[in-house]
Jmol script that loads the backbone (N, CA, C; Angstrom):
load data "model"
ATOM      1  N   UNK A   1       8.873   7.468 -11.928  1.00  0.00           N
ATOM      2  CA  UNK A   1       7.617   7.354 -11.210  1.00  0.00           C
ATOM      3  C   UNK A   1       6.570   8.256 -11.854  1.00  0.00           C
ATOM      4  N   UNK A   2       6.054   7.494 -12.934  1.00  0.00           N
ATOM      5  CA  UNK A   2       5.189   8.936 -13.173  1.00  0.00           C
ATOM      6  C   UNK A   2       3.464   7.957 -12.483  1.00  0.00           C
ATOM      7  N   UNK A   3       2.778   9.508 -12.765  1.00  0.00           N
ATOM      8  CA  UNK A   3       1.466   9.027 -12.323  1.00  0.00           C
ATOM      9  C   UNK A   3       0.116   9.551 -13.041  1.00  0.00           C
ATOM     10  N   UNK A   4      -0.546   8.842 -13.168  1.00  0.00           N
ATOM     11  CA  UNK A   4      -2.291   9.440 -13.669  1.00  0.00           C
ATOM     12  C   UNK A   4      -2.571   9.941 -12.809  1.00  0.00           C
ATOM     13  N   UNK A   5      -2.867  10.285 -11.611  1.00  0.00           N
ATOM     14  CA  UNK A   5      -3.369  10.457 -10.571  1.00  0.00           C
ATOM     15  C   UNK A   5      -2.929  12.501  -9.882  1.00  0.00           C
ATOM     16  N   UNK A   6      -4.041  12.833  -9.850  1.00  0.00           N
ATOM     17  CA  UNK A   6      -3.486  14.634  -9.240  1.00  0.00           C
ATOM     18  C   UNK A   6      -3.105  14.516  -7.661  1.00  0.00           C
ATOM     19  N   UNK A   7      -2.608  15.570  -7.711  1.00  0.00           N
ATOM     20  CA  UNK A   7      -1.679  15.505  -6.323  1.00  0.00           C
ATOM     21  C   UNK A   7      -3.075  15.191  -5.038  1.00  0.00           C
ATOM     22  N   UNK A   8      -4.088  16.061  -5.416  1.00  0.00           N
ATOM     23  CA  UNK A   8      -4.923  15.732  -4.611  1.00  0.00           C
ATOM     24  C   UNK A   8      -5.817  14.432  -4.312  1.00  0.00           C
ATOM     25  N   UNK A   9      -5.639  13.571  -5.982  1.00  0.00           N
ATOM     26  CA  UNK A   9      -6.399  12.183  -5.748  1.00  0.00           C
ATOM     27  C   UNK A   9      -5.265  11.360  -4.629  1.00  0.00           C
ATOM     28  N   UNK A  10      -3.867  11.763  -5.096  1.00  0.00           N
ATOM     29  CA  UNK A  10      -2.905  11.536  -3.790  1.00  0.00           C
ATOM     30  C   UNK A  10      -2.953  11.205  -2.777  1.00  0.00           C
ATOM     31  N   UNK A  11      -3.536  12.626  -2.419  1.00  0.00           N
ATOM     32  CA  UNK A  11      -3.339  13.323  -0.676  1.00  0.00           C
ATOM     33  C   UNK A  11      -4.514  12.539  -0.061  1.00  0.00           C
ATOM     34  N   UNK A  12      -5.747  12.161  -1.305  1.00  0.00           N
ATOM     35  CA  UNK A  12      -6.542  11.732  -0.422  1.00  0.00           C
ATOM     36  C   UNK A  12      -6.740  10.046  -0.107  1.00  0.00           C
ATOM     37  N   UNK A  13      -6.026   9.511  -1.180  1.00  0.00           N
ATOM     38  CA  UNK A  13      -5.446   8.030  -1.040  1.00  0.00           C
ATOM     39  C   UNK A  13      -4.537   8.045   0.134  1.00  0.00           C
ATOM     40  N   UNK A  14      -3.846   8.599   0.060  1.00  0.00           N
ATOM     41  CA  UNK A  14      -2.641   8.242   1.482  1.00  0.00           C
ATOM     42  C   UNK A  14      -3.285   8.770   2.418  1.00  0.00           C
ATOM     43  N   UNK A  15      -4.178   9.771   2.985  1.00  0.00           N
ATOM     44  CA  UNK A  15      -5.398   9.802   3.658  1.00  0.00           C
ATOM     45  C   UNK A  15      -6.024   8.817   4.185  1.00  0.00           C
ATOM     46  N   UNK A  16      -6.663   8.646   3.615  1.00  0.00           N
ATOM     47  CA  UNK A  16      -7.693   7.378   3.784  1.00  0.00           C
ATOM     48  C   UNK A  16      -6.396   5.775   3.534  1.00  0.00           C
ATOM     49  N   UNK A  17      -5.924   5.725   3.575  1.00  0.00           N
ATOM     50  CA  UNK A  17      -4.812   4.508   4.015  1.00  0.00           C
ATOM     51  C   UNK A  17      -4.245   4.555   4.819  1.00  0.00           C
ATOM     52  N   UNK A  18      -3.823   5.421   5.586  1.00  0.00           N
ATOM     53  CA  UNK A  18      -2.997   6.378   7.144  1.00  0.00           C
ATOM     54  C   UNK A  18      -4.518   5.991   7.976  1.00  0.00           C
ATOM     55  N   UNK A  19      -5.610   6.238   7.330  1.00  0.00           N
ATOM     56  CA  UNK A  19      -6.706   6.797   8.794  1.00  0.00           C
ATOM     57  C   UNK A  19      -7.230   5.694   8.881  1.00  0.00           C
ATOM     58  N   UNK A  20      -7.226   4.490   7.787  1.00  0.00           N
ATOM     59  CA  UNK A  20      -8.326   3.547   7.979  1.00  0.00           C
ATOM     60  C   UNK A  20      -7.447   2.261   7.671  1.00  0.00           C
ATOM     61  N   UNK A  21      -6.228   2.130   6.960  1.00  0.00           N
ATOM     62  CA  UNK A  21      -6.234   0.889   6.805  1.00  0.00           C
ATOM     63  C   UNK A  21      -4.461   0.395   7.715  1.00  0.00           C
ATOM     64  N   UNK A  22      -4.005   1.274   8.480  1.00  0.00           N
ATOM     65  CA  UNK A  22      -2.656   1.700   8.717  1.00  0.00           C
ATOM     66  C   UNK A  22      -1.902   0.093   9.196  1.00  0.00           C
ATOM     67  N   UNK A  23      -3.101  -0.708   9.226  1.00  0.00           N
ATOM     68  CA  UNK A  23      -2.346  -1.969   9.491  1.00  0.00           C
ATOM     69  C   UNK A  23      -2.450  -2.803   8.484  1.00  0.00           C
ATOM     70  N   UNK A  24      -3.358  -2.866   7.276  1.00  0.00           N
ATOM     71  CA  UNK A  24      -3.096  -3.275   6.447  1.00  0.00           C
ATOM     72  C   UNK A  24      -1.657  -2.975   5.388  1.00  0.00           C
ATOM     73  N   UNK A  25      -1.478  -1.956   5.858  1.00  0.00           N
ATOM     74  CA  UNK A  25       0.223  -0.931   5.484  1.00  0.00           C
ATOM     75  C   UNK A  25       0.717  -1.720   6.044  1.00  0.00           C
ATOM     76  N   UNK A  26       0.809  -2.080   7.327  1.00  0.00           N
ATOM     77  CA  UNK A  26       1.802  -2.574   7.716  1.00  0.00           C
ATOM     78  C   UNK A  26       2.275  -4.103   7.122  1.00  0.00           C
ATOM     79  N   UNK A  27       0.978  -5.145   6.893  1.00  0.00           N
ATOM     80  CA  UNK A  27       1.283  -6.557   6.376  1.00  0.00           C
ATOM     81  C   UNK A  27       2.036  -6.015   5.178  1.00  0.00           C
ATOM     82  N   UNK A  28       1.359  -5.176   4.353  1.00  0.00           N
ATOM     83  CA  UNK A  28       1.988  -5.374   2.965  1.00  0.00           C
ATOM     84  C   UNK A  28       3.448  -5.034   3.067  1.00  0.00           C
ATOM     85  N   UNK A  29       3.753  -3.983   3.910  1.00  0.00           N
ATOM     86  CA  UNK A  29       5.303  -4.185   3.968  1.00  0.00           C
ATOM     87  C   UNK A  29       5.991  -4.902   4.448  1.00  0.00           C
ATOM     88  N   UNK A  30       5.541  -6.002   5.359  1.00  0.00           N
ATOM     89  CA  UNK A  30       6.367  -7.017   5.677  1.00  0.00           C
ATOM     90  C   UNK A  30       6.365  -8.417   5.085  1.00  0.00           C
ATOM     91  N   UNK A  31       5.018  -8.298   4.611  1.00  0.00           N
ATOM     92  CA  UNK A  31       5.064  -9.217   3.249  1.00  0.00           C
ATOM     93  C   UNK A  31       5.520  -9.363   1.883  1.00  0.00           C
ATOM     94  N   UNK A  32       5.335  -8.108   1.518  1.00  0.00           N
ATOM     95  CA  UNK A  32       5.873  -7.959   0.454  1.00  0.00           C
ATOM     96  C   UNK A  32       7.038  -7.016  -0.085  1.00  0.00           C
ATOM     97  N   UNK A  33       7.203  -6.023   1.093  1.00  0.00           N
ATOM     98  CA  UNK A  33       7.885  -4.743   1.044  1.00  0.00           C
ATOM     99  C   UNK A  33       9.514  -5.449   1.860  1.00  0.00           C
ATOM    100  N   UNK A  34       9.554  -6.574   1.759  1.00  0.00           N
ATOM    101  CA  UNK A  34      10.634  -7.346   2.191  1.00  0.00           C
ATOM    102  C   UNK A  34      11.732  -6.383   3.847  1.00  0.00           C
ATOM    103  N   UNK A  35      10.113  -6.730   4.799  1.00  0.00           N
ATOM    104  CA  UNK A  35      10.260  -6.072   5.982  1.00  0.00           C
ATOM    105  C   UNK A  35      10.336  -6.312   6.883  1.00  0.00           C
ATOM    106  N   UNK A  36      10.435  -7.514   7.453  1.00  0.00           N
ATOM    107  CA  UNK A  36       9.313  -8.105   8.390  1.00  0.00           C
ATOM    108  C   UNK A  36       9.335  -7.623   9.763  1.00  0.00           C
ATOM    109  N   UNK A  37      10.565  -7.129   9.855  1.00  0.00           N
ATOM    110  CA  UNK A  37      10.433  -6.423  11.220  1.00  0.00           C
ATOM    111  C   UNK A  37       9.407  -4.941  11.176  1.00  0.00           C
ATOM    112  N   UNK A  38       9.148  -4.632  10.217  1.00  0.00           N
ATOM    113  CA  UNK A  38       8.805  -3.167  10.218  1.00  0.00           C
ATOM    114  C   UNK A  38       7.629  -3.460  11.744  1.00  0.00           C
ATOM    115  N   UNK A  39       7.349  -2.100  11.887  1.00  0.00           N
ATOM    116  CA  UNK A  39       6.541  -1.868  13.508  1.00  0.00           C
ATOM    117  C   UNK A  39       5.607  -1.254  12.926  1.00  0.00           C
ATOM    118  N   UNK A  40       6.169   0.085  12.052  1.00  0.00           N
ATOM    119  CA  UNK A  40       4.545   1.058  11.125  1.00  0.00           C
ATOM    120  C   UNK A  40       4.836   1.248  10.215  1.00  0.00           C
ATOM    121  N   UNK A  41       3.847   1.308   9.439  1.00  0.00           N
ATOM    122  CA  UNK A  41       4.014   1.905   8.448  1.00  0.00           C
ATOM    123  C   UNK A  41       2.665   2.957   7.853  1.00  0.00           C
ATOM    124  N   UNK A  42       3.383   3.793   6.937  1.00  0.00           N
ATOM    125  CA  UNK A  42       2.405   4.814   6.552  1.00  0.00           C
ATOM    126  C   UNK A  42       2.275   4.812   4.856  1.00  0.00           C
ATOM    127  N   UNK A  43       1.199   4.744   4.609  1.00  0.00           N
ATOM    128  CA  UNK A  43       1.798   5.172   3.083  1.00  0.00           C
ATOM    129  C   UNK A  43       1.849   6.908   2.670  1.00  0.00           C
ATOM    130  N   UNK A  44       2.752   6.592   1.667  1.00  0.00           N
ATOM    131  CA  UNK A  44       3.676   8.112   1.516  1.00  0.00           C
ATOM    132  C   UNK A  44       3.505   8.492   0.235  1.00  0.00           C
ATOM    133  N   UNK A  45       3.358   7.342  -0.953  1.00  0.00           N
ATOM    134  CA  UNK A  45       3.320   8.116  -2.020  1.00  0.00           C
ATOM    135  C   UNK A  45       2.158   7.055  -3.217  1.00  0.00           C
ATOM    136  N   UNK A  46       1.437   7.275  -3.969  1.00  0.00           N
ATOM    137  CA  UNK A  46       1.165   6.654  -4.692  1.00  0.00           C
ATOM    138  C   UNK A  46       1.507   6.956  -6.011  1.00  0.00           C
ATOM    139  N   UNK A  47       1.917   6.009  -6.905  1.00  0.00           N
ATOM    140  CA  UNK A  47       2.067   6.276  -8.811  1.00  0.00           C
ATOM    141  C   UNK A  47       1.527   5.267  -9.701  1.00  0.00           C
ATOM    142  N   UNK A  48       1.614   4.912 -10.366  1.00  0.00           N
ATOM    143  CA  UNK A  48       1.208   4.370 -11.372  1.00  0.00           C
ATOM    144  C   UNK A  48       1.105   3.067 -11.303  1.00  0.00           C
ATOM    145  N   UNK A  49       2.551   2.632 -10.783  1.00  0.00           N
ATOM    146  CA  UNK A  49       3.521   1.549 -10.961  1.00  0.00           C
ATOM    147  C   UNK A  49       3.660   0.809  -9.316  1.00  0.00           C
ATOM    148  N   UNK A  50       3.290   1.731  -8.430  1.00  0.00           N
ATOM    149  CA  UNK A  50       3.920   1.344  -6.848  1.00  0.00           C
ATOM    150  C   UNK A  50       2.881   2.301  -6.138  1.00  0.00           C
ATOM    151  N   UNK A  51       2.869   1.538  -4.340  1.00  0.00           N
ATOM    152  CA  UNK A  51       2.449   2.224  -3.661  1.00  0.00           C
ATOM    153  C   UNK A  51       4.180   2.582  -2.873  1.00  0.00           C
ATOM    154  N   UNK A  52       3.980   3.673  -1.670  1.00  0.00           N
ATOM    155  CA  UNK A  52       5.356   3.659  -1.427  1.00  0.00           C
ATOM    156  C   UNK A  52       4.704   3.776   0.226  1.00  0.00           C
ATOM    157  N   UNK A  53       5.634   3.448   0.921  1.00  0.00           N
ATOM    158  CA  UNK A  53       5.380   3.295   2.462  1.00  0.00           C
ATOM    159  C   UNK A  53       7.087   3.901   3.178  1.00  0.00           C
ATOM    160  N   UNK A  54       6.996   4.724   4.233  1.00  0.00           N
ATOM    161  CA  UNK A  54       7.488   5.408   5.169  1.00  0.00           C
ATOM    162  C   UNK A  54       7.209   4.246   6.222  1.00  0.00           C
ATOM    163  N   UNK A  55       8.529   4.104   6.480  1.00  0.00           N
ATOM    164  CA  UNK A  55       7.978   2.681   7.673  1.00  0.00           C
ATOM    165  C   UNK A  55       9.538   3.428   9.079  1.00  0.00           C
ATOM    166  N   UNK A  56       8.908   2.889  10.357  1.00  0.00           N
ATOM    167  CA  UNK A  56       9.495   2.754  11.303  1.00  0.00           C
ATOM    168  C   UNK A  56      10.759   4.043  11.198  1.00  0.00           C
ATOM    169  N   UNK A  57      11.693   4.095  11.270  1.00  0.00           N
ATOM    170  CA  UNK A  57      12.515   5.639  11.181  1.00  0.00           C
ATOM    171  C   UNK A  57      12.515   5.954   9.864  1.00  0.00           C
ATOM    172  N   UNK A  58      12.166   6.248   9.300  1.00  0.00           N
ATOM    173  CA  UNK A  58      12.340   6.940   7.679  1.00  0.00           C
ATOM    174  C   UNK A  58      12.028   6.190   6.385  1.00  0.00           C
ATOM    175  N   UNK A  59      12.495   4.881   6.454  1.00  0.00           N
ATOM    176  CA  UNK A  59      12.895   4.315   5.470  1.00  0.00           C
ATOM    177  C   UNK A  59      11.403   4.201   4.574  1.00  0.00           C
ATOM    178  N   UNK A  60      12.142   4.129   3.171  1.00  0.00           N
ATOM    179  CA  UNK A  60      10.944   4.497   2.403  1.00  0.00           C
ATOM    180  C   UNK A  60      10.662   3.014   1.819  1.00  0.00           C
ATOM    181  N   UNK A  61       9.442   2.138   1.562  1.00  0.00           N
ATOM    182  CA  UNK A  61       9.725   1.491   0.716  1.00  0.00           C
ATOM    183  C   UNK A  61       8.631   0.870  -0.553  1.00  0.00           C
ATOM    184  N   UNK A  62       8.716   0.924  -1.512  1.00  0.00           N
ATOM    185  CA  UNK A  62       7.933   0.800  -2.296  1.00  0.00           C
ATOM    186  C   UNK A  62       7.559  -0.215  -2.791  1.00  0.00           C
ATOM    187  N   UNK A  63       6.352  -1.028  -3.204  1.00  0.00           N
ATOM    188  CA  UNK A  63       5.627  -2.056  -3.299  1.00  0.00           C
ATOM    189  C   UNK A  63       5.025  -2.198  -4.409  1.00  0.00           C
ATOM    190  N   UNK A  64       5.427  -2.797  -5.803  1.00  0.00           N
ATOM    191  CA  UNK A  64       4.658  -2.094  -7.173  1.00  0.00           C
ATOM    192  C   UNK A  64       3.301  -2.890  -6.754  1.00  0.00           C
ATOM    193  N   UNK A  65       2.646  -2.771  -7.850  1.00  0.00           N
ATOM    194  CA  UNK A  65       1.270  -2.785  -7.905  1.00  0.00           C
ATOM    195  C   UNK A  65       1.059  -4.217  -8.813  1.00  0.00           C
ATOM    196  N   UNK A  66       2.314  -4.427  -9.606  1.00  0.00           N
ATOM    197  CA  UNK A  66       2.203  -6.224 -10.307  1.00  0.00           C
ATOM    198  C   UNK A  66       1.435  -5.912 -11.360  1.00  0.00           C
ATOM    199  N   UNK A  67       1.156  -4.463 -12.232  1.00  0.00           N
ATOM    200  CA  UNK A  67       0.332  -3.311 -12.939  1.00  0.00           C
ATOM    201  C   UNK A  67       0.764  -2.670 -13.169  1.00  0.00           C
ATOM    202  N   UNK A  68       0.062  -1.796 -14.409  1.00  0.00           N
ATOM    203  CA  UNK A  68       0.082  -0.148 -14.370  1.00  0.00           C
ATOM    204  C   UNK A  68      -1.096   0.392 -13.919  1.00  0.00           C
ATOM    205  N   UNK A  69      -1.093   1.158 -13.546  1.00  0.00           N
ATOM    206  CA  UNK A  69      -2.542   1.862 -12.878  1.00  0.00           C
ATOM    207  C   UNK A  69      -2.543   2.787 -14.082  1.00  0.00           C
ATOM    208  N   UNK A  70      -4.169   3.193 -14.351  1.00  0.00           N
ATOM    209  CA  UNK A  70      -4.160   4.214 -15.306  1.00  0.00           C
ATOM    210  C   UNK A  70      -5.739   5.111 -14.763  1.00  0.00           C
ATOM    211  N   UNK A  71      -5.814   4.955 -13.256  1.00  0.00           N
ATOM    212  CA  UNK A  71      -7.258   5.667 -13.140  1.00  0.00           C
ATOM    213  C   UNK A  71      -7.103   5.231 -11.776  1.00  0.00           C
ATOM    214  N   UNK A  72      -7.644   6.687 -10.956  1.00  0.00           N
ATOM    215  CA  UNK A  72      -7.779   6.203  -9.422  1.00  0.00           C
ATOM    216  C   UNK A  72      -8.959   5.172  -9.015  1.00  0.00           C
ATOM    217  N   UNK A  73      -9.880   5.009  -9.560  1.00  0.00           N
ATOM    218  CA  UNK A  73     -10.241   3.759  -8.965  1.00  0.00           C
ATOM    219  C   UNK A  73      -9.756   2.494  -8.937  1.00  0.00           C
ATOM    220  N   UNK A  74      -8.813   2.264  -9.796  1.00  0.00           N
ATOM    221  CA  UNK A  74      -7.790   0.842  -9.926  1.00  0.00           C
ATOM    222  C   UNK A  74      -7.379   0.734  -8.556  1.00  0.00           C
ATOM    223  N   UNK A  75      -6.185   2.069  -7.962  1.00  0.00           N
ATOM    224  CA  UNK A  75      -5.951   1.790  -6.554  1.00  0.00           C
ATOM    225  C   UNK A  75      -6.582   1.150  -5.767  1.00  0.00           C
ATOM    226  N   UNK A  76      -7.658   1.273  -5.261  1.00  0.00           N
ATOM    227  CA  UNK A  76      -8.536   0.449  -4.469  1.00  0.00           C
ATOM    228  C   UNK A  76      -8.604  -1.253  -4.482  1.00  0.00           C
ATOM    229  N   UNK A  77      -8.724  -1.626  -5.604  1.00  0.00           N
ATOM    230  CA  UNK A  77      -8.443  -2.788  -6.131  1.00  0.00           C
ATOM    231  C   UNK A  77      -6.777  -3.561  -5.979  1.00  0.00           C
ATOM    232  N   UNK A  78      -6.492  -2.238  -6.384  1.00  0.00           N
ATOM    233  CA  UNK A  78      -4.721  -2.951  -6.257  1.00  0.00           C
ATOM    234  C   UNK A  78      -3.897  -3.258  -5.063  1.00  0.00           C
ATOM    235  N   UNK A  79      -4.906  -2.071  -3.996  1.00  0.00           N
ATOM    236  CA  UNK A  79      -4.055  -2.564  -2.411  1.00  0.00           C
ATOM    237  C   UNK A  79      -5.004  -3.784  -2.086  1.00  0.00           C
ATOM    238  N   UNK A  80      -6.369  -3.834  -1.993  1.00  0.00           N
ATOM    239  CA  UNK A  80      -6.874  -5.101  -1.613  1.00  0.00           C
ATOM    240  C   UNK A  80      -6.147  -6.184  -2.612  1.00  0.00           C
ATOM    241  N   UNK A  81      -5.523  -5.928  -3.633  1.00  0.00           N
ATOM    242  CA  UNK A  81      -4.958  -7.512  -3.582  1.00  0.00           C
ATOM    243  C   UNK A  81      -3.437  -7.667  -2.775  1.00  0.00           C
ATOM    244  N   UNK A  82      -2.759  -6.636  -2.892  1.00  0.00           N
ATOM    245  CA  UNK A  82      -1.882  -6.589  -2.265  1.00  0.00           C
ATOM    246  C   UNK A  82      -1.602  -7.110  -0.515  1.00  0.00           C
ATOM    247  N   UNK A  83      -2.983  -6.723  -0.081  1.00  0.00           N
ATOM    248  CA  UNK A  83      -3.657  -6.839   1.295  1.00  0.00           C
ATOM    249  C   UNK A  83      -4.083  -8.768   1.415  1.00  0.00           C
ATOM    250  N   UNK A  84      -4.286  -9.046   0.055  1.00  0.00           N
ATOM    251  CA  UNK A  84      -5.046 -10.494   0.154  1.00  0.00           C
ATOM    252  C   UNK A  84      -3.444 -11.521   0.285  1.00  0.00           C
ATOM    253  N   UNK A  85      -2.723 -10.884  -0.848  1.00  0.00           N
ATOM    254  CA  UNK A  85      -1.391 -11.504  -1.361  1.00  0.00           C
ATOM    255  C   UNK A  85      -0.648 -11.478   0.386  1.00  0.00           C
ATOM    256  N   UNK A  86      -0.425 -10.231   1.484  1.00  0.00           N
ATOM    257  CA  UNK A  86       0.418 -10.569   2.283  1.00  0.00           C
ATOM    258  C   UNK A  86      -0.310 -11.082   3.302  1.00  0.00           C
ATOM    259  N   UNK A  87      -1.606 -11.129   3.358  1.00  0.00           N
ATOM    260  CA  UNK A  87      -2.420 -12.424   4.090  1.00  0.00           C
ATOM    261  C   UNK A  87      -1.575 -13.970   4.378  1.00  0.00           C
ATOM    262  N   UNK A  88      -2.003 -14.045   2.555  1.00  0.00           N
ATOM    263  CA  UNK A  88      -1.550 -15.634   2.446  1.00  0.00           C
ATOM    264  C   UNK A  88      -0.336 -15.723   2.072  1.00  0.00           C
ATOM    265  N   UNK A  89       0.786 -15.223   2.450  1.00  0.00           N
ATOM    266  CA  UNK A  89       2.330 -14.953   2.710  1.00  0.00           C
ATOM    267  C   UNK A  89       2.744 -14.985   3.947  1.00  0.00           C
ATOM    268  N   UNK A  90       1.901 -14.510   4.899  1.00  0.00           N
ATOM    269  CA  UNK A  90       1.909 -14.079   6.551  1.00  0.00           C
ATOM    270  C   UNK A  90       1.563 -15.134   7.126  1.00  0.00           C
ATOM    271  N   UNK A  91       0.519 -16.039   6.333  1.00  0.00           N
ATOM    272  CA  UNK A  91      -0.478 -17.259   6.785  1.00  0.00           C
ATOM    273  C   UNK A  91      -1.715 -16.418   8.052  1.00  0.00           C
ATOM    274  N   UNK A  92      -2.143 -15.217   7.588  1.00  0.00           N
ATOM    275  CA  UNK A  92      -2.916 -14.358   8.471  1.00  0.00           C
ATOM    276  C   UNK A  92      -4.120 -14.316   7.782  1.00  0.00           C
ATOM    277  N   UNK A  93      -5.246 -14.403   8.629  1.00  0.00           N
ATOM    278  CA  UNK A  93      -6.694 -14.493   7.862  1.00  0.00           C
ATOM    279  C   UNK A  93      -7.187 -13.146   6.985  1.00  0.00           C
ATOM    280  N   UNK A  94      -7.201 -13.107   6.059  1.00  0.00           N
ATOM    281  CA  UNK A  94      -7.699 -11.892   5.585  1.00  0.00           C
ATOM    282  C   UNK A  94      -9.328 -11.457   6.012  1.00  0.00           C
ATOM    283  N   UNK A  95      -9.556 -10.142   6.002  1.00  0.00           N
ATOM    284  CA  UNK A  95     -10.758  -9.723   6.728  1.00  0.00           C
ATOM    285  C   UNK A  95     -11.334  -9.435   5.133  1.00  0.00           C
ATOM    286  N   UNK A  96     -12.736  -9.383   5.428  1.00  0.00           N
ATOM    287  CA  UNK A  96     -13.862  -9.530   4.271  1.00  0.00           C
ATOM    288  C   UNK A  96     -13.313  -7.941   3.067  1.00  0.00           C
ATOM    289  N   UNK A  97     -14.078  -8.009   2.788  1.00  0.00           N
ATOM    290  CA  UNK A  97     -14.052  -6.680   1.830  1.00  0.00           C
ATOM    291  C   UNK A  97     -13.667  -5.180   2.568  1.00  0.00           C
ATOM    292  N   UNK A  98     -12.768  -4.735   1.801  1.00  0.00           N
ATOM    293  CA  UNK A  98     -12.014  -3.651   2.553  1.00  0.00           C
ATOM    294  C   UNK A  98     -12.809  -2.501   2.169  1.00  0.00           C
TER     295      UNK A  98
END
end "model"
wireframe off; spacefill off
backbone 0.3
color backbone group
């Protein structure tokens, strides 16, 4: 797991994904994070390669990116597709620009 990204571009990605998007966490792990029961989820870690999500008692699970990331603004981009992808997997309307 390595990463471009400093611990603090981190802290403040899983930040701002915990405070604002915590249900978009949740589709992607049951869409794609092969979950479907999950109830919450949080994200826990970001790298290069994957976002990673803490869902329901512990379990960790990670979601690559279908990429390499090489710069924190990619992230942004990479969960909204991720977000678009378990939309139309879910058959759930995706909401406008995140």
């Amino acid at each position: 797991m390595s990463t471009p990204f400093t611990a603090a571009a981190v802290e403040a990605i899983k930040r701002h994904m915990n405070d604002d998007h915590a249900g978009d966490a949740l589709l992607i792990v049951r869409a794609l994070g092969g979950r479907p029961a999950a109830q919450n989820a949080m994200t826990s870690d970001v790298d290069a390669e994957a976002i990673t999500f803490t869902i329901d008692g512990g379990e960790r699970v990670r979601v690559p990116w279908g990429e390499t990331l090489t710069e924190r603004a990619q992230v942004r981009q990479a969960v909204v597709r991720l977000y678009r992808e378990a939309c139309e997997k879910l058959g759930v309307p995706a909401r406008g620009e995140h």
